[in-house]
KELOBA-918354 format. One record per residue (C-alpha): x, y, z. Coordinates in nm, 2 decimals. Layout:
N
r c1 X | c2 Y | c3 Z;
...
This chain:
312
r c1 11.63 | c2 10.00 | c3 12.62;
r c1 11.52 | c2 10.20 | c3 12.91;
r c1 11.39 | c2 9.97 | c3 13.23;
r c1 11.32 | c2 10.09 | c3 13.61;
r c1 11.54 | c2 9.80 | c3 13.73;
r c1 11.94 | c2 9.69 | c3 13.61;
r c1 11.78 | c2 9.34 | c3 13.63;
r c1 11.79 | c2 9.18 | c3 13.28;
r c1 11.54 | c2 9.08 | c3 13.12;
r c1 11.40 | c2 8.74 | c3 13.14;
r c1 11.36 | c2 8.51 | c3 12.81;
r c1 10.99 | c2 8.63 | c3 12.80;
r c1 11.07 | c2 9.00 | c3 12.88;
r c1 11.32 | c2 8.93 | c3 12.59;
r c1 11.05 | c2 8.87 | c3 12.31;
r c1 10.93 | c2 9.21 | c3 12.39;
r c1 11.27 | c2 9.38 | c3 12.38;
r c1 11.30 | c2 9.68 | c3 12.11;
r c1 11.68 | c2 9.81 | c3 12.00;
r c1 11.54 | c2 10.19 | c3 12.15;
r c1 11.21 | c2 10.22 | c3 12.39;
r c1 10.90 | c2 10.27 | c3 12.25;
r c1 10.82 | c2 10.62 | c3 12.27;
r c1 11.16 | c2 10.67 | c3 12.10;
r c1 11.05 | c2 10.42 | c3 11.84;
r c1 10.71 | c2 10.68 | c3 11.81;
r c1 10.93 | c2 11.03 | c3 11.79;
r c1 11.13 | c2 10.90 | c3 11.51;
r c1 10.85 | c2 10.78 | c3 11.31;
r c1 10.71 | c2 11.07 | c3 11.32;
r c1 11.05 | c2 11.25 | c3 11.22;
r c1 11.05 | c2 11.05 | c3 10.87;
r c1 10.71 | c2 10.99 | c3 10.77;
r c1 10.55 | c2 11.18 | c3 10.48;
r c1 10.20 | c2 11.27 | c3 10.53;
r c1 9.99 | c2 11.21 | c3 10.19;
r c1 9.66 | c2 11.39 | c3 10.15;
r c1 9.38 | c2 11.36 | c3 9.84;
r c1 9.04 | c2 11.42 | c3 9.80;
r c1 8.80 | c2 11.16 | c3 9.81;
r c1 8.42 | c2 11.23 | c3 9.78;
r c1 8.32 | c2 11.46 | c3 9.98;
r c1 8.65 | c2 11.55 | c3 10.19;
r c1 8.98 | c2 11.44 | c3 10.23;
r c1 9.16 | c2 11.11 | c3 10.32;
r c1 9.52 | c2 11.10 | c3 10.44;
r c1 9.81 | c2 10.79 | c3 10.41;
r c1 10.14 | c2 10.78 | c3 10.57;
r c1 10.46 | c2 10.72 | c3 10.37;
r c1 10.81 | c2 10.62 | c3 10.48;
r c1 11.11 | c2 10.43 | c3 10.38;
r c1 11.24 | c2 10.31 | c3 10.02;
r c1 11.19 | c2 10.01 | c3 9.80;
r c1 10.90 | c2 9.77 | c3 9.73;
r c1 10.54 | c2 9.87 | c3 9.88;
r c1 10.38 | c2 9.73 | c3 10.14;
r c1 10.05 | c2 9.87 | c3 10.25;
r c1 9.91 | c2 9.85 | c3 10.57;
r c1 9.51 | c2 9.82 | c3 10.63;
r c1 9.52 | c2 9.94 | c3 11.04;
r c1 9.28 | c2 9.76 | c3 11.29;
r c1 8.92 | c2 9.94 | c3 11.42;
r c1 9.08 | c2 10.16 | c3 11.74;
r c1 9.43 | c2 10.28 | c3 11.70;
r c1 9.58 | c2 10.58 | c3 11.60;
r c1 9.88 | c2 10.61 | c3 11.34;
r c1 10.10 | c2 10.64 | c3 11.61;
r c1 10.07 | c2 10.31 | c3 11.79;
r c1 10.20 | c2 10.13 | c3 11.47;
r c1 10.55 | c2 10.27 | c3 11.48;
r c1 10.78 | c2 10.06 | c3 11.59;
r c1 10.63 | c2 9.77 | c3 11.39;
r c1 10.69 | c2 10.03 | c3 11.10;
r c1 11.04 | c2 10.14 | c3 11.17;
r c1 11.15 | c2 9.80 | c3 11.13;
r c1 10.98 | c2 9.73 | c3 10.80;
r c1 11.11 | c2 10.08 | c3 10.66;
r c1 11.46 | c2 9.94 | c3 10.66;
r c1 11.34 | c2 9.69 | c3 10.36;
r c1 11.11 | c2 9.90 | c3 10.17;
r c1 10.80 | c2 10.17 | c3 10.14;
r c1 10.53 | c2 10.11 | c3 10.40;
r c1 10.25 | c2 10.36 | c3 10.36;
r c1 9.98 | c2 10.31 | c3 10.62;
r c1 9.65 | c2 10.43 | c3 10.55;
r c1 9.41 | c2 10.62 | c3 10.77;
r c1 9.03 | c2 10.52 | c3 10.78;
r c1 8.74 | c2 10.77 | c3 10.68;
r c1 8.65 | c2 10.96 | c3 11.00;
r c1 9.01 | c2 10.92 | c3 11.16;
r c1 9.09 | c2 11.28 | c3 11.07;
r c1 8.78 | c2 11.48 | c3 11.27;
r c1 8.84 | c2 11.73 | c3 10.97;
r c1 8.82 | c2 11.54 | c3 10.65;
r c1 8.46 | c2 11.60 | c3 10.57;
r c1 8.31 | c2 11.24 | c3 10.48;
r c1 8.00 | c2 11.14 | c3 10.51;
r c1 8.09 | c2 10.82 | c3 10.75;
r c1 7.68 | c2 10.70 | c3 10.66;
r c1 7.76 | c2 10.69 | c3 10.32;
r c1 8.07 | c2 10.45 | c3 10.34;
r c1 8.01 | c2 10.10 | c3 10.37;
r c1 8.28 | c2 9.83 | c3 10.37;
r c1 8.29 | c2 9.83 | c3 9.93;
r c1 8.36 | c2 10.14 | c3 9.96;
r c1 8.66 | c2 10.10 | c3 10.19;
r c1 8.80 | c2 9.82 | c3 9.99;
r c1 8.76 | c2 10.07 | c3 9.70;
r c1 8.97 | c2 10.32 | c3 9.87;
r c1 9.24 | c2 10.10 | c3 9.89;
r c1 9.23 | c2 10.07 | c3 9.52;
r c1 9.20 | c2 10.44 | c3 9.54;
r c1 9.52 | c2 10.46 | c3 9.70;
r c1 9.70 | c2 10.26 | c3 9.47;
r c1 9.63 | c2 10.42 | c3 9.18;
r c1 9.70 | c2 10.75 | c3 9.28;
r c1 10.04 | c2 10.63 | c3 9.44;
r c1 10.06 | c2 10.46 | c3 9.09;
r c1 10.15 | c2 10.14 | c3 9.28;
r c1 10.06 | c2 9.83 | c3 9.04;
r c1 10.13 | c2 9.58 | c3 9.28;
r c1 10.20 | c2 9.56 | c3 9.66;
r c1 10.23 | c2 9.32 | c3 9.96;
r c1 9.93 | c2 9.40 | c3 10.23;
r c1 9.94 | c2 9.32 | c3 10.58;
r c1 9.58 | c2 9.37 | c3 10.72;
r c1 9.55 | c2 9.41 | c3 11.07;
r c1 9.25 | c2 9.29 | c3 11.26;
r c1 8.94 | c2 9.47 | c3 11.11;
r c1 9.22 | c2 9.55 | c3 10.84;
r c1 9.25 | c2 9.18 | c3 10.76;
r c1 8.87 | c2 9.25 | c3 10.56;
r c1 8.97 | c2 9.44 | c3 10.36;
r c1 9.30 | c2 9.25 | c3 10.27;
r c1 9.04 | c2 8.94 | c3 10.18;
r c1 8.79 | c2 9.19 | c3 9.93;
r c1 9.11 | c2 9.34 | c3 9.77;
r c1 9.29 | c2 9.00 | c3 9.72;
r c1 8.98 | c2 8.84 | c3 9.61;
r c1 8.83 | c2 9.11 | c3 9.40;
r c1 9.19 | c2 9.27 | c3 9.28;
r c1 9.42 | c2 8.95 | c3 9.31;
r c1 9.65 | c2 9.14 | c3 9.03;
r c1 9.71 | c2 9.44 | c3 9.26;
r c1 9.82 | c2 9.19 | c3 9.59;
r c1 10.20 | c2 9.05 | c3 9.53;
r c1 10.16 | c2 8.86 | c3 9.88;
r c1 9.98 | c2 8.95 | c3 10.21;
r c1 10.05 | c2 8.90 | c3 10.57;
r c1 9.73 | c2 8.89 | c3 10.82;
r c1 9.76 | c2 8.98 | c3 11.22;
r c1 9.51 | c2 8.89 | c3 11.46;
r c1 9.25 | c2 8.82 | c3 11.13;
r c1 8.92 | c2 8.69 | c3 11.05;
r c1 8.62 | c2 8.61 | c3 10.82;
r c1 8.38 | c2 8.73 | c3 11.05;
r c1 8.33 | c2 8.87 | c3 11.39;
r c1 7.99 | c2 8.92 | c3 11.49;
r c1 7.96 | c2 9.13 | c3 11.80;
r c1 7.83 | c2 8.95 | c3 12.09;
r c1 7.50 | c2 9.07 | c3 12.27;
r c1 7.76 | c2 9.29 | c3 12.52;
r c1 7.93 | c2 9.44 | c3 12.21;
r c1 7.62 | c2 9.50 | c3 12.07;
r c1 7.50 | c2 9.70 | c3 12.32;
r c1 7.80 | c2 9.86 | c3 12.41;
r c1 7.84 | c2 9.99 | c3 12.03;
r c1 7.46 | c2 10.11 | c3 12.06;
r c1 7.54 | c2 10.28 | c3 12.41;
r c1 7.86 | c2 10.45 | c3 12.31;
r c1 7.74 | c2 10.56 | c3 11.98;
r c1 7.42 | c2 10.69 | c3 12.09;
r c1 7.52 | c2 10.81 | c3 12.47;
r c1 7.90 | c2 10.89 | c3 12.38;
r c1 7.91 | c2 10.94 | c3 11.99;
r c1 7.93 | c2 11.30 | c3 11.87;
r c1 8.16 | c2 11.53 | c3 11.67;
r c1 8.53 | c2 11.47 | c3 11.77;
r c1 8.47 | c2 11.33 | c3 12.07;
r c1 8.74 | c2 11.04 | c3 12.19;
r c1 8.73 | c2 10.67 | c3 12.32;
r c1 8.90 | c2 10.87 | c3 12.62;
r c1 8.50 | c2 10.94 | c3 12.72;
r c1 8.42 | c2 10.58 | c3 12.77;
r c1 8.35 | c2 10.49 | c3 13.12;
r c1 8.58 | c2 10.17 | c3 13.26;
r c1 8.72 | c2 10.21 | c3 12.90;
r c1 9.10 | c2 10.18 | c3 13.10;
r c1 8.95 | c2 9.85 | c3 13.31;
r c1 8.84 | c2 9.69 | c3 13.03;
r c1 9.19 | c2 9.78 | c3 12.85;
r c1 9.36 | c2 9.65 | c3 13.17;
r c1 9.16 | c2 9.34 | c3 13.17;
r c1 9.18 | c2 9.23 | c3 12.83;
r c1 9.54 | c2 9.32 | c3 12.72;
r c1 9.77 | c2 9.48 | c3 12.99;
r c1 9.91 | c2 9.10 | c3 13.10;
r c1 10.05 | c2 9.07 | c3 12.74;
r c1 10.24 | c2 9.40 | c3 12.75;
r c1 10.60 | c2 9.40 | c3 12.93;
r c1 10.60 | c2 9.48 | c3 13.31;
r c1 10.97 | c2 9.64 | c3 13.21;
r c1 10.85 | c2 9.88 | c3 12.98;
r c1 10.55 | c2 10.04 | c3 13.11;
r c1 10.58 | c2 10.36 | c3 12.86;
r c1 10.46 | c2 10.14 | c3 12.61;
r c1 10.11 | c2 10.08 | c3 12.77;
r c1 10.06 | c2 10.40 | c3 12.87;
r c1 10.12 | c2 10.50 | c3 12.53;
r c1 9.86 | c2 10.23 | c3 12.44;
r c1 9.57 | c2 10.32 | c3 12.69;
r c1 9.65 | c2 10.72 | c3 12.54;
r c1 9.65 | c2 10.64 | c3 12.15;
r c1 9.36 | c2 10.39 | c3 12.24;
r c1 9.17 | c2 10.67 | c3 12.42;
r c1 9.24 | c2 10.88 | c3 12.11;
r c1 9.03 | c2 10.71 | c3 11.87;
r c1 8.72 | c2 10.92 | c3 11.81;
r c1 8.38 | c2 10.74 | c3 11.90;
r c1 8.21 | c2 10.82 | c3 11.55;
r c1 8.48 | c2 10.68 | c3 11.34;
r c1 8.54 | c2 10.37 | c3 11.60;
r c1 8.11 | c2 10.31 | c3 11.61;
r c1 8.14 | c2 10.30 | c3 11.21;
r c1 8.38 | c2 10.08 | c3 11.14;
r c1 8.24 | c2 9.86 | c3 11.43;
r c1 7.87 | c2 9.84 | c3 11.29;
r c1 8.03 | c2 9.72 | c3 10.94;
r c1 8.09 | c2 9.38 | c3 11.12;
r c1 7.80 | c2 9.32 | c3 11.22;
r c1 7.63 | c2 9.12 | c3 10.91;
r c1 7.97 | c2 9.12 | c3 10.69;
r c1 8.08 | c2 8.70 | c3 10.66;
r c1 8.35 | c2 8.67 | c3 10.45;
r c1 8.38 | c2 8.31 | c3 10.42;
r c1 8.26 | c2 8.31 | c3 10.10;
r c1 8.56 | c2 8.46 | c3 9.97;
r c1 8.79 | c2 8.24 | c3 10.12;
r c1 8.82 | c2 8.01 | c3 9.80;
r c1 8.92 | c2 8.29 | c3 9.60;
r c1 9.20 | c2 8.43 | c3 9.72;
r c1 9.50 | c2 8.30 | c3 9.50;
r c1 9.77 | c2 8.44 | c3 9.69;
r c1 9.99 | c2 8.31 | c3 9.97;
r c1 9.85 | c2 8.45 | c3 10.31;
r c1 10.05 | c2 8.45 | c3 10.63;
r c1 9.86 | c2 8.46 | c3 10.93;
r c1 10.04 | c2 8.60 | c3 11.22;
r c1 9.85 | c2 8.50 | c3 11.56;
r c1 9.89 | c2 8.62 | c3 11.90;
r c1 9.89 | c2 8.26 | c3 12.09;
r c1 9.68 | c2 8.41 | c3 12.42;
r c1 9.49 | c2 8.65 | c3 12.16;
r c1 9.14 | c2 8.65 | c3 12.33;
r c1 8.96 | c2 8.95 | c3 12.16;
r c1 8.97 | c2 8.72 | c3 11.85;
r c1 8.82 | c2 8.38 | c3 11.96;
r c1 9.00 | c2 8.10 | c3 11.80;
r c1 8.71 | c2 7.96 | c3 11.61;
r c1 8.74 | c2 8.25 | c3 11.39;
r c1 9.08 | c2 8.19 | c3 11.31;
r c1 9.02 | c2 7.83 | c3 11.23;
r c1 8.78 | c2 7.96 | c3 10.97;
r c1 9.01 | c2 8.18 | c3 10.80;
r c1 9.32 | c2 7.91 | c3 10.81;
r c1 9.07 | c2 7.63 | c3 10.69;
r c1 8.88 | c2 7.84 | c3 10.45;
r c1 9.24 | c2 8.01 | c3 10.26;
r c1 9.38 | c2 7.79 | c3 10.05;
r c1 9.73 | c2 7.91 | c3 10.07;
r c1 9.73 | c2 8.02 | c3 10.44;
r c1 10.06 | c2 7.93 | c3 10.65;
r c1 10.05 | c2 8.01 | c3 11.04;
r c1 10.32 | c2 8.22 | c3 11.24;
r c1 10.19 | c2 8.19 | c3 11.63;
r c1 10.39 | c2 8.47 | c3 11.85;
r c1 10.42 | c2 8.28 | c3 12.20;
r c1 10.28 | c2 8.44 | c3 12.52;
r c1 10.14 | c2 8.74 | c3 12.26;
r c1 9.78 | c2 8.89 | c3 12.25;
r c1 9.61 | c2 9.08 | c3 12.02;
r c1 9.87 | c2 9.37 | c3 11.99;
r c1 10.21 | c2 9.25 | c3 11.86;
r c1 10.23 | c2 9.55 | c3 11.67;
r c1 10.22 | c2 9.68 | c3 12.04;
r c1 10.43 | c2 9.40 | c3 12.23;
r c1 10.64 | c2 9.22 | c3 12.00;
r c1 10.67 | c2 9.43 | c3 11.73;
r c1 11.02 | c2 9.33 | c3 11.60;
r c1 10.97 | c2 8.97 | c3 11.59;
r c1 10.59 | c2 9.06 | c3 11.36;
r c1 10.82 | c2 9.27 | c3 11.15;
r c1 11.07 | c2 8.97 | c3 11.09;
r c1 10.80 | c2 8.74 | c3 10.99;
r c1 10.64 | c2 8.99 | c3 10.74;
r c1 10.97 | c2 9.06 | c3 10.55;
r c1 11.03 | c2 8.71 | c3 10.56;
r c1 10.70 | c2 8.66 | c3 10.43;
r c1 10.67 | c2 8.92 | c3 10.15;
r c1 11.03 | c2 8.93 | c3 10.04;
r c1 10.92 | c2 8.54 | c3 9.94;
r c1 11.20 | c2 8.41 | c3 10.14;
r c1 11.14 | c2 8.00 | c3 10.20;
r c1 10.94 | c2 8.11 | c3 10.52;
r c1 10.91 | c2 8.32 | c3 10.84;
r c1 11.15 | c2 8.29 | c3 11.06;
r c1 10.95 | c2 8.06 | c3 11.30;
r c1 10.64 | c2 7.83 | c3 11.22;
r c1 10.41 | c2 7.69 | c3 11.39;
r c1 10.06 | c2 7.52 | c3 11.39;
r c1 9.81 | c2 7.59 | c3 11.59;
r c1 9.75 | c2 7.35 | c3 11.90;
């Protein structure tokens, strides 16, 4: 691991430690992955494949590109097939109709996926705005879901009167053919503010790499997927989802207020709890070797992850 300083690092700086630095991590990825494209309606969709053995699927969060999900996926490669998934709109070519897709229609696509990959069964991990669509497939397909991991998940998560607005202003003021997050005014601020203390001060490649792949979300895609929150409460759901759900849990993760996590813990009935210490909303991000160890543990079926906790 690269680092300006010979200092070691500390025991929290060590949490955050990856076997090469990040950008490395990102250059490699894209070295072995296999891009998969399909049609689908009216265009195109596109899903990322790499490594050998059982499937696991990954459902991404609302602003990220592929790219900021590759040292979480390195790991997971060594113990089997992860094939990420791109959302409608993500590629500024596909040719979809981004009014014409609701959230049915995304959970659909999933299914879409698996039966053109002719996968009959396969772990999820849904992250964020990914864990809704892990709850609709696991509830409405429970026989295509072996197990399912969930990061930084929830229920519901209404958008507060300053989200609100802020979706209405950047969609209407902002929004346009292939235009990027990058636009947003104080969009690196609010970044800064919300999630640069839970990166590591040793590696600061890693949130630049963030603030980029963050800026290079486009607006349209971001707006969409943002407006499908709005009314969607999945609580009703909760009871019927048979399968085993991890929920992995940034312990400073303030983007997703805790009241919503309570909801999804109290609501699953199989859910265990896997709190990353001194971790935000981005483990994928900040700790993504220790998130990669708890999701094999998970959906390999050994006894447990490798550390488990309650929430406080």
């Amino acid at each position: 691991m690269s680092s300006a300083s010979s200092t070691p690092p500390s025991r929290r700086e060590q949490s955050h430690c990856l076997s090469r630095p990040f950008l490395e991590e990102v250059a490699a990825y894209e070295r072995m992955v296999q891009v998969i494209q399909r049609p689908w309606r009216t265009g195109q969709v596109t899903a990322r494949r790499v490594g050998n053995g059982p499937p696991l699927v990954i459902l991404p969060g609302i602003a990220a590109t592929y790219r900021g999900y590759a040292a979480l996926v390195n790991r997971l490669a060594r113990s089997g097939t992860i094939i990420l998934l791109d959302y409608p709109g993500d590629d500024p070519e596909d040719g979809l109709d981004l009014t014409q897709i609701d959230h049915d229609d995304l959970t659909r696509l999933v299914v879409d996926w698996l039966d053109h990959l002719e996968l009959a069964e396969v772990g999820v991990l849904g992250i964020s705005f990914g864990s809704t669509l892990t709850l609709k497939l696991a509830s409405h397909h429970p026989d295509r879901v072996s197990r399912a991991a969930i990061q930084g998940g929830f229920a519901r998560r209404p958008l507060n009167p300053l989200e609100a607005l802020a979706l209405k202003w950047g969609r209407g003021l902002f929004g346009g053919p292939q235009r990027r997050v990058e636009r947003l005014p104080l969009r690196e601020f609010v970044l800064a503010w919300k999630h640069r203390a839970d990166f590591p001060r040793h590696d600061p490649a890693r949130w630049r790499h963030y603030v980029a792949e963050n800026g290079a979300t486009l607006i349209d895609p971001l707006c969409h997927r943002l407006s499908l929150l709005e009314h969607l409460d999945l609580r009703p759901l909760l009871p019927n989802v048979p399968h085993p759900i991890l929920l992995i849990q940034g312990a400073n993760d303030t983007l997703i207020p805790r009241r919503f996590f309570e909801e999804l813990r109290l609501g699953l009935p199989r859910a265990e709890v896997y709190i990353i210490e001194e971790c935000g909303h981005q483990p994928h991000y900040t700790h993504p070797e220790l998130m990669a160890d708890a999701i094999l543990g998970w959906i390999t079926r050994d006894a447990n992850p490798p550390r488990r906790a309650e929430l406080k």
